[in-house]
N, C-alpha and C positions, 0 to 999 in steps of 0.2 A: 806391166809385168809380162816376162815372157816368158811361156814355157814347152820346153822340147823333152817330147818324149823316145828317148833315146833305145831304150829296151820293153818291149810289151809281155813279151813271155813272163814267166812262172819258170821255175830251177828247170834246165837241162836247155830251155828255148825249144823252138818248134822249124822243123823237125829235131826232135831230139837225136842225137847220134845212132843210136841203134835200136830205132822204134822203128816197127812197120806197122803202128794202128794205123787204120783210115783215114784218119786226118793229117797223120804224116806222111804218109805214102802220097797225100791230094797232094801235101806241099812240094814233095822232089817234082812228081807228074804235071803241075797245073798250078803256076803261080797266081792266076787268075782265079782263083777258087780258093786259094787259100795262101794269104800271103807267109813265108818266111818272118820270121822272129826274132829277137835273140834276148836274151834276160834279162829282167826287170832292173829299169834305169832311168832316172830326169836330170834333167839341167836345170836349173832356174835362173833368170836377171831379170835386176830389176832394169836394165837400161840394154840389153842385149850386145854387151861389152865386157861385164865382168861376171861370171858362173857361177853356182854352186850346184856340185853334183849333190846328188842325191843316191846313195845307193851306188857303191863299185860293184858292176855285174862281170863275172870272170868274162863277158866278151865286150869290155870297154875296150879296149886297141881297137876294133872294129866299128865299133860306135861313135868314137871319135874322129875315124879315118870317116866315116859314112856322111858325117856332116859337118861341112865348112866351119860353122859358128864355134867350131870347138877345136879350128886348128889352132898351130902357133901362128904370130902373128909380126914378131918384131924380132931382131937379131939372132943369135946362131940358138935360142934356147928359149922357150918363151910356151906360156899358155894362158888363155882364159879362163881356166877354171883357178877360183883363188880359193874355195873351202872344198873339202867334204863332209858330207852330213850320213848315217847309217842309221838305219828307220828299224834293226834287230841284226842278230849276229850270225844270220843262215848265210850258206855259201855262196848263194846264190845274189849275195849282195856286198860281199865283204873278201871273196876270191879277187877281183879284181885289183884290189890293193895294191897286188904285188905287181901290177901292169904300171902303178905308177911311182915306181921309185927311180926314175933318172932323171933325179938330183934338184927336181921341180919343187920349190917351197911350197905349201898349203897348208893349211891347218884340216885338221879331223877333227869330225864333230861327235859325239854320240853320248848318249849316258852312261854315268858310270857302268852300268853291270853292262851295257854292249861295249865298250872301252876296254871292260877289264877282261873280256872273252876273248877281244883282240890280242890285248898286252898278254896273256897267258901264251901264244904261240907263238915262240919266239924265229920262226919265218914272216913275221913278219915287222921283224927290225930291219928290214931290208930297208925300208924305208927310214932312214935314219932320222936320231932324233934333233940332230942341229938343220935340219930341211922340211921334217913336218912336224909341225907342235900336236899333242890330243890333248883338247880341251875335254874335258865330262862336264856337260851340258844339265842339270837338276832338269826334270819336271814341271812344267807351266812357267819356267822361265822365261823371257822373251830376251834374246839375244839379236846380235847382226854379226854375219856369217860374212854376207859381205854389202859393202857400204851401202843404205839405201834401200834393204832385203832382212825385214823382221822374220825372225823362227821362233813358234812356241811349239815344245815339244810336248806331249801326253799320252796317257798312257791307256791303252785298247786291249780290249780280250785276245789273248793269245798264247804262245808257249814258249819255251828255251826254242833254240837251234837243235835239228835234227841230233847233230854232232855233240850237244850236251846233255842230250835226253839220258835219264836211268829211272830206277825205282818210283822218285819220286814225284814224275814229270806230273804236272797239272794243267788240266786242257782250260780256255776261257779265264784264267786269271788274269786281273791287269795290273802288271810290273811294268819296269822301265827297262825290261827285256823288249816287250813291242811296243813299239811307237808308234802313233800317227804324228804329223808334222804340219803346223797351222803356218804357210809360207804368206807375208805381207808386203806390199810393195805399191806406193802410189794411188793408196786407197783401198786396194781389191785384197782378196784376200783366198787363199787358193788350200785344200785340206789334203794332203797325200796322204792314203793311207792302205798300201800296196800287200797289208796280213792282218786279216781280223777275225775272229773265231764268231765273233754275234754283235748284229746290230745292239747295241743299249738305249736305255731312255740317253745315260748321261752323253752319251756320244751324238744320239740327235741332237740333244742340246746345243753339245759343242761346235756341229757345222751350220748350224739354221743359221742362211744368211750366204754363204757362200758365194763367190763365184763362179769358182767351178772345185766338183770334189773328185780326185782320181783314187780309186776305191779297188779292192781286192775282188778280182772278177777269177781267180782261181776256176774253180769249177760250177759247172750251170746246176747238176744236182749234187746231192750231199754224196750219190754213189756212185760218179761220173766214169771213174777209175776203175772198180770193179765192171759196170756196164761195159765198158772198153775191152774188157780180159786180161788187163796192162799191171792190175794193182791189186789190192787188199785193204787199202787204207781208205777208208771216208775225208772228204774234206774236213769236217770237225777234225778226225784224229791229227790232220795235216795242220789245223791251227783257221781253218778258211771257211767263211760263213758261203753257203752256198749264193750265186743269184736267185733263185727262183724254189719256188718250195715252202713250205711251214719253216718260217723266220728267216725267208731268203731275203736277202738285203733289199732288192725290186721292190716288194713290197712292205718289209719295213722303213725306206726310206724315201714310201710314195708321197708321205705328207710332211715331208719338210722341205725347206723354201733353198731350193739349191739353184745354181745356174748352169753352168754347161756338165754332168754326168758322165762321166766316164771312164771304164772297167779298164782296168791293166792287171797286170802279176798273171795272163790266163795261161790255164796248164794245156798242154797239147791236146789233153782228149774231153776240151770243151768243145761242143759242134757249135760254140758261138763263131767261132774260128774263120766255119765253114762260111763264104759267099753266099747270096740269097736262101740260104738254110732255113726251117723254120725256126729253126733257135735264135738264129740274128735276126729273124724279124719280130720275135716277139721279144727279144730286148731292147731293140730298135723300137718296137711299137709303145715301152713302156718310159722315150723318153731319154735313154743310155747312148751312147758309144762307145764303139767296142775298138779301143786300140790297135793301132798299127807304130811301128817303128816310124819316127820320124814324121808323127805327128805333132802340128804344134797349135797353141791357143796365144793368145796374145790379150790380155784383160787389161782395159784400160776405160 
């Protein structure tokens, strides 16, 4: 199974447009110290010929230009991505949509309630519906997305999209609003799960065994964002279990039996970010990886 990580950020990417925190100011000043980013995104094959995206990040055009594996390939129209699959219905995973409506068939994947958050905006019919079919995908179903490439979808502590938040929003519920995605292929078995509000028992359960699990690396503490001066919001209220801290995922999911580890979705004013920081050495030290564009694993 191959997999290409296409986008490492968290909504807005790094440098975010009109951030001067520290860590973005390192990014314009010092590529070496902090690499550039752009929003959270994967590919997956099982043969490294046919795709499924994972997550349209509004800067897929760029993600796709950045790496070969996902150019066209054959006559005047052509691409390798044959699905997409939507792991919740933030923007920052499901803007990108509109990047691919020329005229390219694929199927949509997602569960009903992130399907039906899609279908409610009708921007994006652009995508037509004699070119892309949406499937709604149940809960612990195991499907193939594309030939060769099992997907079980489930459901993780988390919340609506920013953009359907009101009165009633509830933090840590598990609907088939958030997903993780149990991707199979040749044996291996690979857990993406790019928004999660808290480790659970039922969730250890579900990865123990892995090959490798690419996990919500949002923020390194619960108050990353105020500490920055950038924000107000805690990772909980944002839907995202911290790495490190009382119920950071580091340490809740030091004793389960995983293979390659590592953090994606990370928000700009993580100092994991930062090059020999001590932040990246002590999630480095506890076993992790910490995301770059245009990293890839290859499980076989």
């Amino acid at each position: 199974m191959h997999v290409l990580i296409l986008g490492s950020a968290a909504g807005g990417g790094l440098p975010q447009w009109n951030c001067r925190c520290p860590i973005c100011a390192l990014a314009r000043e010092d590529e070496t110290r902090v690499r550039p980013r752009t929003q959270s995104s994967i590919a997956v094959s099982p043969d490294g010929e046919r795709w499924l995206l994972v997550n349209a990040s509004p800067d897929i055009r760029q993600q796709l230009f950045d790496n070969p594996a996902m150019h066209p390939r054959t006559g005047l129209r052509h691409s390798p991505i044959h699905a997409v699959l939507l792991t919740n219905g933030d923007v920052d995973h499901v803007a990108g949509l509109l990047t691919l409506r020329e005229g390219q068939p694929f199927t949509l994947y997602g569960t009903a309630g992130i399907l039906d958050s899609v279908n409610a905006n009708r921007v994006f019919d652009v995508m037509a519906a004699g070119v892309v079919a949406r499937e709604p995908i149940a809960l612990d179903r195991r499907f193939e997305p594309v030939p060769g490439l099992h997907v079980t979808l489930f459901a993780v502590p988390g919340k609506v999209p920013l953009w359907l938040e009101d009165e009633t929003l509830e933090i840590g519920a598990e609907t088939e609003t958030t997903v993780g995605a149990m991707i199979e292929a040749g044996g291996r078995r690979l857990a993406y799960i790019p928004g999660c509000a808290r480790v659970t028992a039922d969730l250890k359960a579900r990865i123990a065994g892995v090959d490798a699990l690419l996990f919500d690396g949002t923020v390194l503490l619960d108050d990353d964002m105020i500490r920055a001066g950038v924000g107000t919001k805690t990772g909980w209220r944002m839907g995202h279990v911290p790495m490190t801290g009382a119920g950071g995922s580091i340490a809740a999911l030091s004793d389960v039996a995983i293979g390659h580890r590592v953090f994606v979705h990370i928000n700009n004013t993580n100092p994991v970010l930062v090059e020999g920081s001590d932040a990246r050495r002590e999630v480095e030290a506890a076993g992790w990886t910490v995301a770059h564009d245009g990293l890839t694993l290859t499980l076989s």
